[in-house]
N, C-alpha and C positions, 0 to 999 in steps of 0.2 A: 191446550188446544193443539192439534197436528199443525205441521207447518203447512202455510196455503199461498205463498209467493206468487206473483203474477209471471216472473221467468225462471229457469233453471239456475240462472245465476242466483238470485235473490234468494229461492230456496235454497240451494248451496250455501251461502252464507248466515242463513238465518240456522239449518241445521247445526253449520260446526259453531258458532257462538253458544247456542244449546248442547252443544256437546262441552265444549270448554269448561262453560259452567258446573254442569252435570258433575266431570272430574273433578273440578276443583271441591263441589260440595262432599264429594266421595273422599275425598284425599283428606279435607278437614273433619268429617265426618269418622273416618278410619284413624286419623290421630288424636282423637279425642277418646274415641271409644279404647284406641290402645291404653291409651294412659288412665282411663279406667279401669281396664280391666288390670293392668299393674298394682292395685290397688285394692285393698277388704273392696266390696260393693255397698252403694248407701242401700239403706230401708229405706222405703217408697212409701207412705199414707195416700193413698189420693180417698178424698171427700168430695164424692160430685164427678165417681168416676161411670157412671150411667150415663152420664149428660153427652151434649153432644160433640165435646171436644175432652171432656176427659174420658172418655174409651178409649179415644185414642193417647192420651198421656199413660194410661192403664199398659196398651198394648207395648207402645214402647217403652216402659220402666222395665216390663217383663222378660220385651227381644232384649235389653241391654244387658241381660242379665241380672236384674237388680233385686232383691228378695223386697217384693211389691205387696203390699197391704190395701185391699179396698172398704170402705165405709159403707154398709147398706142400709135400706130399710129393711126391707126384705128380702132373706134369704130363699124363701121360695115362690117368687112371683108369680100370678096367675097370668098375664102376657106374655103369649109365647117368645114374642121377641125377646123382652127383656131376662126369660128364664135363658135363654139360647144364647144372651151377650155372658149372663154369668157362666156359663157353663164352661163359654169360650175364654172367660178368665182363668177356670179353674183348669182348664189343660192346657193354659199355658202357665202353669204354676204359680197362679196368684189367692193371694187367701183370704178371704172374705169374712168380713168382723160386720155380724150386727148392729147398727148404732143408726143414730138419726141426729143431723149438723144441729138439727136445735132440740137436740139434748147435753146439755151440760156435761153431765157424767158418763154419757157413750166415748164423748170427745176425748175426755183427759185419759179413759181407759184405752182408746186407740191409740194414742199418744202415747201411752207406755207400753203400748204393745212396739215402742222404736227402740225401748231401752235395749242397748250395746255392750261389748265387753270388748275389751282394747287386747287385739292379739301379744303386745307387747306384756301387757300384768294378768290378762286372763280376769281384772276384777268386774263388775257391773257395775255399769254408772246409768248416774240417772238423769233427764232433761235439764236441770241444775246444774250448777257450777260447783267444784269441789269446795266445801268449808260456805258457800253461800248461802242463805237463807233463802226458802222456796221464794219466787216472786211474786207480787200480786197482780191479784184476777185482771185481766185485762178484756176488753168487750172482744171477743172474736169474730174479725174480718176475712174476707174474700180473702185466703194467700197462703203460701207454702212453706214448712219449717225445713229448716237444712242443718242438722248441725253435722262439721266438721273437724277433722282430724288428720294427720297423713295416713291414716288408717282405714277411718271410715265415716260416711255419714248420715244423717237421718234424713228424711224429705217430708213434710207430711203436704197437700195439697190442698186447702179448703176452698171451689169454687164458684161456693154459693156464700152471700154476706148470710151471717146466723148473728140473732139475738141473744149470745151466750158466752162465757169465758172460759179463756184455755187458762190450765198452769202450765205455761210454759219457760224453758231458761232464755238465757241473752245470750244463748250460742246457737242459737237455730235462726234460721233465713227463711223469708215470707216472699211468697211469690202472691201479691194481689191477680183476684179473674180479673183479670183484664183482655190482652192477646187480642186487640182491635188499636184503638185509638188510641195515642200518647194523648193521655186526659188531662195533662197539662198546657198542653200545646195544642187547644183545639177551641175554636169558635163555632160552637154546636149553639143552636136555637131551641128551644122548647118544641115537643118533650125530649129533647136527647139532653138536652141540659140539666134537667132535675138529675135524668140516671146517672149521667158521669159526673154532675156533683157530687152525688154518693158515692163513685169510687174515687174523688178528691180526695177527701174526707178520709175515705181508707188509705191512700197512700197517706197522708198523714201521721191516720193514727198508726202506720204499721212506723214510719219512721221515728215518731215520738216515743213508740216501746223501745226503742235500743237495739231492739234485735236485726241482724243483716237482711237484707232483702234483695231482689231481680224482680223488676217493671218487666215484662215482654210485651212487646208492640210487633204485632206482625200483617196489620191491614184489615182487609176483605178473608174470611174463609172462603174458599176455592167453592164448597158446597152447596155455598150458601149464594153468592155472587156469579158464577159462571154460568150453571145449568140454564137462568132468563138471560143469559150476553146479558147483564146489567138493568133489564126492565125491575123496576122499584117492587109494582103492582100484578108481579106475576112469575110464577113458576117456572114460564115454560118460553122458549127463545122467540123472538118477533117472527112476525108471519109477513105484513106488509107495511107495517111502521113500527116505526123506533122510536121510542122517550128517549130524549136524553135530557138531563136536571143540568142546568149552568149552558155554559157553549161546548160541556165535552171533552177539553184540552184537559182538565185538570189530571192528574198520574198519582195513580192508584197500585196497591201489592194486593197481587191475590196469591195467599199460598193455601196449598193444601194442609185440609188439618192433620194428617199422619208425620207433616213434614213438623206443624208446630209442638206435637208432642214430644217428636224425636228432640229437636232445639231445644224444647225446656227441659229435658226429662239432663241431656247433654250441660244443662247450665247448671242445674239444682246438683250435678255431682263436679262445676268447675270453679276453686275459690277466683279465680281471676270475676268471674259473673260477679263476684260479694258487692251489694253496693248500686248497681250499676243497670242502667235501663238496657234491655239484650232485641234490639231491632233484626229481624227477619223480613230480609227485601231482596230477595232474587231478581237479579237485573232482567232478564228473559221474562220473568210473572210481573212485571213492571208497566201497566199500559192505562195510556186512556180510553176514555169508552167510548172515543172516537176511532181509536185504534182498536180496541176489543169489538166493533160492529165489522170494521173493513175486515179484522183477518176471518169473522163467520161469514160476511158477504165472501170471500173468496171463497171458503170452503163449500158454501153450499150453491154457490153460480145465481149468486140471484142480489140483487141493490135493493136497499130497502128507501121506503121515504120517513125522513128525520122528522122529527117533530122536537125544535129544539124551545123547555121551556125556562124563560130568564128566571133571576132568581126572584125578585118581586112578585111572581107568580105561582112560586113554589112555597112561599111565606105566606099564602093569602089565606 
């Protein structure tokens, strides 16, 4: 949202905090991306790169340079949109493998479409571990493979749960769809609770395979949360009253989804990420939706009337 201060000072100060930020994201951003590019580039699978946040995991695998792999159903779609996102894939040099998540055997052939060759011996290796025996079939969940090296690594992205098994090694790293709620740390009510049961479940089973993994939790999509200022039940921003669910205070991240693809796409090639739940909380996109109503009342010159409902109410 543009800054909308009530004086010159306040906007002054709310700018250069946004700016500070900004930098600093650039500065982190530009030393990460250096010390990739010092480096072979991983292979990018993304599975579920149509969807509405893996296009843009798509988009930035591709600006990082990274030789990007997408999973389709269909290579020539009869919606215009959807022919018009692949096309935007393919001149940004991304390559497009026929498959479908719940197919079994589109899967494992995408999957070796990551197979590498280590600039040091020039020999081809394969998902497996030298001298190890292939693994067994394990159910494939919502999440991302990475395998690494000082050289180079794989990424594949699966963002949809599929009813199916990868043969995959114990040196690839799984990124569960997540990129909302730490689903561990959350006290959701039905029906939000059966779903994020089910991505319990997946962290689970992604930790019980052995293989590395990255949780990212990054809030609210900017997309999806900003365009209503926060109304539940609606599209489009208040007119003359305002829902708010609870008393409002509570603090919320909204980031944009270009920004969460760049962050993951930046963790799936960082070993430090191995392991590790990777949080995306921009102090600046940090607000209640007591605070996201005041700064659009300022913007648009006009006080809305609140309609604040308890939570007893919103349970009913």
């Amino acid at each position: 949202l543009p800054e909308c201060s009530s004086s010159h000072t306040d906007q002054a100060l709310e700018r250069a905090r946004a700016e500070q930020f900004r930098n600093l994201a650039r500065r982190l951003a530009e030393s990460c991306e250096a010390g990739i590019m010092a480096s072979e580039k991983s292979k990018i699978l993304v599975v579920g790169g149509t969807g509405h946040l893996g296009r843009h995991v798509v988009a930035a695998s591709a600006r990082l340079g990274h030789p990007t792999i997408a999973l389709v159903r269909d290579m020539a779609p009869s919606d215009p949109a959807k022919a018009q996102l692949l096309k935007s894939f393919q001149d940004l040099g991304v390559t497009l493998v026929k498959g479908d998540l719940y197919d079994h055997a589109s899967l494992v052939s995408a999957v070796k479409a990551l197979t590498w060759s280590s600039p040091r011996s020039g020999s081809s290796r394969s998902p497996t571990r030298p001298g190890s025996s292939p693994p067994s079939r394990r159910p494939a969940t919502s999440r991302t493979t990475a395998e690494h090296n000082k050289f180079n690594c794989s990424v594949v992205l699966l963002l949809s749960h599929a009813d199916a098994r990868l043969e995959l090694g114990s040196r690839h790293r799984f990124f569960p769809s997540e990129f909302g709620l730490n689903v561990d740390r959350t006290g959701a009510v039905e029906p939000a609770r059966s779903i994020l049961s089910a991505k319990v479940a997946i962290r689970r089973a992604v930790e019980a395979s052995e293989i590395p993994y990255t949780f990212v939790v990054a809030g609210f999509f900017a997309g999806h949360g900003l365009p209503s200022i926060g109304q539940v039940l609606s599209r489009a921003p208040p007119t003359d009253k305002a829902v708010v669910l609870g008393d409002g205070n509570t603090k919320v991240v909204f980031v944009e989804e270009g920004d969460i693809g760049t962050y993951t796409v930046l963790a799936a090639a960082d070993p430090r990420a191995k392991n590790k739940t990777l949080y995306i909380k921009p102090p600046a996109d940090t607000l209640s939706h007591n605070e996201l109503l005041s700064l659009w009342e300022k913007k648009i010159g006009k006080t809305f009337r609140r309609e604040y409902l308890p939570e007893d109410a919103v349970l009913k």
